[in-house]
C-alpha positions in Angstrom: -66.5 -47.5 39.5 -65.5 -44.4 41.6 -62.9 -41.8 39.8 -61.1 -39.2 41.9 -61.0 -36.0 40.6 -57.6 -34.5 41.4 -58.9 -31.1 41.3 -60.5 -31.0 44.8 -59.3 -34.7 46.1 -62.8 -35.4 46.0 -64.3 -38.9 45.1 -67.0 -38.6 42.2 -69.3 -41.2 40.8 -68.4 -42.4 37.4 -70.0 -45.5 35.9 -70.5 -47.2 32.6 -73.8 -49.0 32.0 -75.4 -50.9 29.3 -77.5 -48.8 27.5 -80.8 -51.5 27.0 -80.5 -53.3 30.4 -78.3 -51.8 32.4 -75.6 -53.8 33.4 -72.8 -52.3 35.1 -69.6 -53.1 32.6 -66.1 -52.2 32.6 -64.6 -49.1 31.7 -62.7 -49.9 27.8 -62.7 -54.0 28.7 -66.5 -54.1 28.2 -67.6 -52.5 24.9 -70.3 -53.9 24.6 -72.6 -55.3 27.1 -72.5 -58.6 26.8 -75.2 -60.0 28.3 -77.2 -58.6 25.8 -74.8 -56.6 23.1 -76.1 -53.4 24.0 -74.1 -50.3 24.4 -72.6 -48.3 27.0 -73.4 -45.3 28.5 -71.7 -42.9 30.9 -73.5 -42.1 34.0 -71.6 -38.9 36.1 -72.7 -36.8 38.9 -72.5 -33.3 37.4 -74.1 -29.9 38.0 -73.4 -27.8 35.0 -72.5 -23.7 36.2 -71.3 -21.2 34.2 -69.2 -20.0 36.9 -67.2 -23.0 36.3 -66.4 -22.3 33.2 -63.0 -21.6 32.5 -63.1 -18.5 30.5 -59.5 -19.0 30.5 -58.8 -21.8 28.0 -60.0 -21.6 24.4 -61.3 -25.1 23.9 -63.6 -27.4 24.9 -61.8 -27.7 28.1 -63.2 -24.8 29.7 -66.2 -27.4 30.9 -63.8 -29.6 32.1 -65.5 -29.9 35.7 -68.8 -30.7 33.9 -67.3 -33.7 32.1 -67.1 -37.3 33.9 -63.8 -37.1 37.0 -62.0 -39.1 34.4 -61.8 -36.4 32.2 -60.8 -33.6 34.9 -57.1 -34.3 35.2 -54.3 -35.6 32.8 -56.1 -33.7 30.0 -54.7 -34.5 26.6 -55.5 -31.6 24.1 -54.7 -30.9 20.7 -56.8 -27.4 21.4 -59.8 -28.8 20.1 -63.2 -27.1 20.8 -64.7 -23.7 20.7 -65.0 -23.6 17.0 -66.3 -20.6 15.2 -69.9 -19.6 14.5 -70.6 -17.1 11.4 -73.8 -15.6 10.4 -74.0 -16.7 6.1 -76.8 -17.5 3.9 -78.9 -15.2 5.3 -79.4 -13.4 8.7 -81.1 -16.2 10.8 -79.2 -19.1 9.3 -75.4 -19.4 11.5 -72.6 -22.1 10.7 -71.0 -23.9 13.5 -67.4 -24.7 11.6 -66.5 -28.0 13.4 -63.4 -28.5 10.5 -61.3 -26.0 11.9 -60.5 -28.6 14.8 -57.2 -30.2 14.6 -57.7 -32.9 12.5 -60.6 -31.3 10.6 -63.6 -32.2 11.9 -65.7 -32.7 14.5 -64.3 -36.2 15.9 -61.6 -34.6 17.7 -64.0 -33.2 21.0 -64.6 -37.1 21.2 -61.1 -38.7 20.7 -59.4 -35.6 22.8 -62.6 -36.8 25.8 -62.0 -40.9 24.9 -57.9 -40.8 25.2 -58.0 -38.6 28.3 -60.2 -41.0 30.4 -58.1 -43.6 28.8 -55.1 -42.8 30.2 -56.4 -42.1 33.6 -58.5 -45.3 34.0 -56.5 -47.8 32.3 -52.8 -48.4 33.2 -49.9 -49.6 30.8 -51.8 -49.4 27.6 -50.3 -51.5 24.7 -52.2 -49.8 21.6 -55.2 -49.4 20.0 -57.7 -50.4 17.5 -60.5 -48.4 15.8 -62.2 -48.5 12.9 -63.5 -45.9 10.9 -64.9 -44.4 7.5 -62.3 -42.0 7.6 -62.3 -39.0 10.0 -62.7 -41.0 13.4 -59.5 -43.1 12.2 -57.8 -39.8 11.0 -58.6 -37.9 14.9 -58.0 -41.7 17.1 -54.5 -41.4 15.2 -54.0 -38.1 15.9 -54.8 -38.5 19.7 -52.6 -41.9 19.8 -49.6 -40.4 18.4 -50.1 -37.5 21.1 -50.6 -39.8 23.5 -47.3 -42.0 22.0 -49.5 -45.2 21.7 -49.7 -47.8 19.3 -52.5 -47.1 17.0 -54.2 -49.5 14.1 -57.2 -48.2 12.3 -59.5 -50.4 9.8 -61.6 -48.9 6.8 -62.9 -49.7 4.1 -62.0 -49.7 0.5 -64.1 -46.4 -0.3 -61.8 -45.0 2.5 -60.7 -40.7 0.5 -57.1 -41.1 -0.2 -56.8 -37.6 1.8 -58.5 -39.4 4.8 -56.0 -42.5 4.2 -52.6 -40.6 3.9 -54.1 -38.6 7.0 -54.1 -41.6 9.3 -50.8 -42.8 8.0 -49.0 -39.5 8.9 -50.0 -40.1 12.1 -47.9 -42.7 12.5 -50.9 -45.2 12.4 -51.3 -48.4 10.8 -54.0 -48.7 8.4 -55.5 -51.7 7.4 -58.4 -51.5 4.3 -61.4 -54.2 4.9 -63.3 -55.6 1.9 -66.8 -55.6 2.5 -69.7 -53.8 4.2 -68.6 -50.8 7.4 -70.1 -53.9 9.6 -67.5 -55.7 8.6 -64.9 -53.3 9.0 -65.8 -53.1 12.4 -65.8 -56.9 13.3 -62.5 -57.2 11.7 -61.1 -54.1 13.7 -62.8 -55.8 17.4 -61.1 -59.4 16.3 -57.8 -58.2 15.7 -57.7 -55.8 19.3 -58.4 -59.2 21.1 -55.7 -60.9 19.1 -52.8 -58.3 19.6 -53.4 -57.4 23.4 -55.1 -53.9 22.2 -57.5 -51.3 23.4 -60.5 -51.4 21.3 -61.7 -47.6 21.2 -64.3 -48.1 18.6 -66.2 -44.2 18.5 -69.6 -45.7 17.5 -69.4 -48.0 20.4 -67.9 -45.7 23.5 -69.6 -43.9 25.6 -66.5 -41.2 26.3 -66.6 -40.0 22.9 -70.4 -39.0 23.3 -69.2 -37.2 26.4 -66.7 -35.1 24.4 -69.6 -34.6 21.6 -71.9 -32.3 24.5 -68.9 -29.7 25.0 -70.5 -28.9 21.3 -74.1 -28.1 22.7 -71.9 -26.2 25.5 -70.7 -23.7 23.3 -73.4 -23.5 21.4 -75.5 -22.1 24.6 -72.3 -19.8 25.8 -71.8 -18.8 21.6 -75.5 -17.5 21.2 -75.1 -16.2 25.1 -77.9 -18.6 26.1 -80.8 -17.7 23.8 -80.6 -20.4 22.0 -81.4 -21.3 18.0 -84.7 -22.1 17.7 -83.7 -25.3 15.0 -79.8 -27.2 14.5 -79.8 -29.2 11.5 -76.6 -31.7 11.7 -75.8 -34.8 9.6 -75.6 -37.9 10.9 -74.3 -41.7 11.0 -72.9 -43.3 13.6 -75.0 -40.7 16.3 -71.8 -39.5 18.4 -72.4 -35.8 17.5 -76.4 -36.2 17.3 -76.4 -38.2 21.2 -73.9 -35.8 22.3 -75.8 -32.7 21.7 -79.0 -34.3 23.6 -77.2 -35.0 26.6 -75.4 -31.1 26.7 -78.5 -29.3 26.2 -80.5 -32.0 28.5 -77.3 -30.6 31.2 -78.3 -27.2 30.7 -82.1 -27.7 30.5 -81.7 -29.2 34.3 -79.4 -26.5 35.7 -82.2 -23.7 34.5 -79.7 -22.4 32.4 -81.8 -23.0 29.6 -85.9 -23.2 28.7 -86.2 -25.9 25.8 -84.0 -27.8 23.5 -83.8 -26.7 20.2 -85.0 -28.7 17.8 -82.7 -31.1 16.8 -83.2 -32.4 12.7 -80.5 -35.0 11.5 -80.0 -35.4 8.3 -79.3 -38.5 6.6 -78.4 -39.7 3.2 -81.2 -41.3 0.6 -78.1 -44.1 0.7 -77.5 -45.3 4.3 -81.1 -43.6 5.5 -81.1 -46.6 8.7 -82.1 -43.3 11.6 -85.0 -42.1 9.0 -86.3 -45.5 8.4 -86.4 -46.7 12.3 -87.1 -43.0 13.6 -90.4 -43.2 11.0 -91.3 -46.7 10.9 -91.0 -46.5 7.2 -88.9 -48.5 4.6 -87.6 -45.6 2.4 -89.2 -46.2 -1.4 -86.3 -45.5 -3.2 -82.6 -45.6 -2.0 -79.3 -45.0 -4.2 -77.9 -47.8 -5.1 -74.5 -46.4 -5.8 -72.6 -45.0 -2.8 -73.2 -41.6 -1.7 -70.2 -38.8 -2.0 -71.1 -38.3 1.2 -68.4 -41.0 2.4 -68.5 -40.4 6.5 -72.2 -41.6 6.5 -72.1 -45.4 5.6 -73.3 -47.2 8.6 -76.1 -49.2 7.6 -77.2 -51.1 11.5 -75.3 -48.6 13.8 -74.9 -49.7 17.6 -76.8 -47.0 18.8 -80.1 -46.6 16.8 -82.5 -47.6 19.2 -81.0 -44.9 21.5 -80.7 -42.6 18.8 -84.4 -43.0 18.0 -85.8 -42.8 21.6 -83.7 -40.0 22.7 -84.1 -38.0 19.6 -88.1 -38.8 20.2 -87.8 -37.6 23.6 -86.8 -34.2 23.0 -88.7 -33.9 19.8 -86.1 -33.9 17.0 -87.1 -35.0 13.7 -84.8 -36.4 11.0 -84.3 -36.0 6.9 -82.6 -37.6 4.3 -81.0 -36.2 0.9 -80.3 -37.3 -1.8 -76.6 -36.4 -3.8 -78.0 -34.5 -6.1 -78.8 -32.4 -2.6 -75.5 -32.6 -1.3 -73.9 -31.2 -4.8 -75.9 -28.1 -4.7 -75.7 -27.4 -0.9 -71.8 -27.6 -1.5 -71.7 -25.7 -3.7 -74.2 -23.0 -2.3 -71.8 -23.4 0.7 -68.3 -22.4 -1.3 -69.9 -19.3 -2.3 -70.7 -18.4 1.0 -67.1 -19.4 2.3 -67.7 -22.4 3.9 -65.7 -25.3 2.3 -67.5 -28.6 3.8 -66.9 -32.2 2.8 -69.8 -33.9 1.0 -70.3 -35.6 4.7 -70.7 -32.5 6.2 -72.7 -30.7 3.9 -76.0 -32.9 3.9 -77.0 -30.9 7.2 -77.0 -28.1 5.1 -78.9 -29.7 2.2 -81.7 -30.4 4.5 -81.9 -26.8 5.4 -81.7 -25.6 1.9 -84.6 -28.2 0.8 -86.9 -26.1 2.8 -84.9 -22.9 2.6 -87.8 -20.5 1.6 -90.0 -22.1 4.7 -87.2 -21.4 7.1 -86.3 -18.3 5.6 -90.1 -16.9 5.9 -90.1 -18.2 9.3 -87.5 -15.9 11.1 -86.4 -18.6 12.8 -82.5 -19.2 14.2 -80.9 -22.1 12.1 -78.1 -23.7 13.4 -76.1 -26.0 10.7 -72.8 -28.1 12.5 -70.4 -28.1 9.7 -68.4 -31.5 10.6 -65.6 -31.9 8.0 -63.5 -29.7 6.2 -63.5 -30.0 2.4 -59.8 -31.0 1.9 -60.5 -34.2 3.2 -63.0 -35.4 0.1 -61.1 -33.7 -2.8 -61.8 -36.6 -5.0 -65.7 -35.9 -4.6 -65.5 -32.2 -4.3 -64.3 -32.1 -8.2 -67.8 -33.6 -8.9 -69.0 -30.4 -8.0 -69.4 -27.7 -10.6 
């Protein structure tokens, strides 16, 4: 498809294609490929200048004319982006804080990227469907009311009642699946075809990856483009973890930039599917109860052959914790004033794991905290 970018009148390539084979699909019609169920990706010419940055706006919007032309015009913001970094811990150890976005965490880059080309590709939208462990249904419900759509987001039963009562002050209907997050997901995909909706499933679309890079973005302007040598982040569905590779991969091609940093995502010992296909290994002993960490339960996530080969490719590694981890980082965390979710805070238990090693190193650590910790007050109390 061709978008015209109403900043210059110009006509820019924009196109959606499957992911494993490369079909050409159809922008929010097309979720998944389906001649062979693979995912979409968003293919854009761009050239990324800092001279285009607009040093103007505080949020993520200041790279607007190095995001896909759907995303240049009609911008709908709730200010998301440019969230702080502080220096804690130690010297060489920084904290991205991705909750103070709008809805409290990171999601909202990728729903404020996803509803934006939405309403400038797709014309008299009824509604639409998501589902969601919690914060992705919380920020699409946000970004629909916004947006004054219709908006129905499936969980599951494990769903934080501060993540639940979130989506319903949106305005959003939210419907609680029994079963697996698979099956969550099918049920929220039936239903959109059933009642004429927009299926806007974040695991699955390709815009919401494209909002994720404005994070490796302002990482590069933050540390004024001598970048951290390591970013530890956690981990699920791959939005955050895909987005980052395709940002820094933007800057490494403009010369803006002479290496990627090394990426490390960190998984729990619960839903450890990245670790397991990323080593070839069957993990030899996995929780059997779920994890506090709530935001990471996808056990076959669409994209983890992509995640795998990409993260390869630019030679990331990834971890898993275990709760036990997760406790201690937390609460490591709180006493350096940083109040992450359970979710959020397994990036930082992989760090501290190996905290003497990386302290002794020197290196710059990088650790994107993704959720505030007023969304998981019910785990957060197991914390002492």
């Amino acid at each position: 498809m061709i978008a015209v970018d109403s900043c210059c009148g110009a006509s820019l390539r924009e196109e959606v294609v499957c992911y494993f084979c490369g079909r050409l699909l159809q922008p929010f019609v097309e979720w998944r490929c389906p001649s062979c169920g693979g995912p979409g990706e968003l293919v854009h010419e761009t050239e990324f200048k800092p001279s285009k940055i607009k040093k103007n706006i505080h949020s993520m919007w200041r790279y607007r004319e190095m995001l896909p032309p759907s995303m240049r015009s009609s911008i709908l913001t709730l200010g998301e982006g440019l969230t702080p970094v502080c220096q804690t811990i130690s010297p060489n150890i920084f904290m991205k804080l991705e909750y103070t976005a709008p809805t409290g965490s990171f999601k909202d880059r990728g729903s404020a990227a996803l509803f934006t080309s939405l309403r400038n590709l797709v014309k008299d939208v009824k509604g639409v469907c998501e589902d969601s462990s919690g914060n992705a249904g919380a920020s699409i419900a946000a970004y629909s009311a916004a947006a004054g759509l219709v908006c129905r987001v499936y969980c599951g039963e494990n769903i934080t009642v501060e993540k639940a009562l979130q989506v319903r002050v949106y305005g959003a209907e939210l419907v609680v699946v029994k079963g697996s997050r698979e099956d969550v997901s099918e049920a929220a995909q039936r239903e959109a075809v059933e009642r004429g909706l927009v299926y806007v499933g974040h695991a699955w679309s390709p815009y919401f990856i494209e909002g994720m890079k404005t994070v490796a973005y302002e990482i590069a302007e933050q540390f004024r483009w001598d970048l951290p040598d390591r970013i530890y982040l956690p981990v699920s569905a791959g939005t955050l973890l895909l987005g980052l590779v395709k940002g820094f991969s933007d800057l490494l091609e403009a010369g803006l930039i002479d290496r990627i940093p090394a990426l490390t995502a960190v998984q729990t010992t619960y839903r450890p599917s990245l670790y397991e296909a990323f080593k070839g290994v069957k993990l030899g002993k996995r929780d059997e109860k779920p994890s506090i960490a709530d935001a990471l339960t996808l056990e076959n996530p669409p994209r983890l052959r992509q995640m795998v080969e990409e993260l390869k490719a630019v030679g990331g590694d990834v971890d898993v914790v275990s709760d036990e981890d997760i406790r201690k980082a937390l609460k490591q965390l709180g006493l350096s004033g940083v109040y992450a979710e359970p979710s959020a805070a397994v990036a930082y238990a992989g760090v501290r794991n190996r905290l003497d090693e990386l302290l002794y190193s020197g290196e710059k650590v990088l650790v994107i905290v993704t959720g505030f910790g007023c969304k998981a007050t019910q785990h957060m109390q197991l914390v002492e």
